[in-house]
Phi, psi and omega in degrees: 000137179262157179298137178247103168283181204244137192242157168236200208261328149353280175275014168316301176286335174273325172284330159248340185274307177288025206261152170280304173308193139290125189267170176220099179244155187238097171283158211192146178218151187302335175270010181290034201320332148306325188300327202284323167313300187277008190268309177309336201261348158311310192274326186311295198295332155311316169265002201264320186256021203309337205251049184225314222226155174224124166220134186239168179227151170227124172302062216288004170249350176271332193250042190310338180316322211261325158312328161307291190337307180255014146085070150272110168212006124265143168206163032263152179240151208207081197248169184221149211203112188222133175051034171068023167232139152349069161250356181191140178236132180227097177323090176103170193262108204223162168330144139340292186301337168289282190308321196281350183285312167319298178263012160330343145309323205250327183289338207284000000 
């Protein structure tokens, strides 16, 4: 399983809007019990794609800037993040097989 780093509102723009890949952020917060679900199937899709995807998680109660910034007010939020811009949003704690038909774009 791979490790998922962790961005703050600091490191955002370079680590996912400049990233040469494709990002996959997982917001997320420690008292989140779905955020908690889904972090395993996070890491799965991290190390199965490493050299296509980059996934990172941001912690919205350590990072609020960044979390305002993207009108975060469920989570866990699952955003895909290509060429430093916002394309796909995914709501709630879902399957492997749901995220990857969902990010299917960023894995193919």
């Amino acid at each position: 399983m791979a490790d998922l780093k962790s961005v703050t509102d600091a490191s955002f723009d370079q680590d996912v809007l400049q990233a040469d890949k494709p990002v996959i952020v997982d917001f997320w917060a420690e008292w989140c019990g779905p955020c908690r679900m889904v972090s395993p199937v996070l890491e799965e899709l991290a190390s199965e794609n490493e050299d296509k995807i980059e996934v990172v998680k941001v912690n919205v109660d350590e990072n609020p800037a960044i979390a305002a910034k993207f009108g975060i007010t469920s989570i866990p939020a699952i955003y895909g993040f290509k060429g430093g811009e916002h394309v796909i949003s995914s709501i709630g704690a879902k399957p492997k097989q749901a995220l990857e038909s969902e990010f299917s774009d960023f894995l193919a």
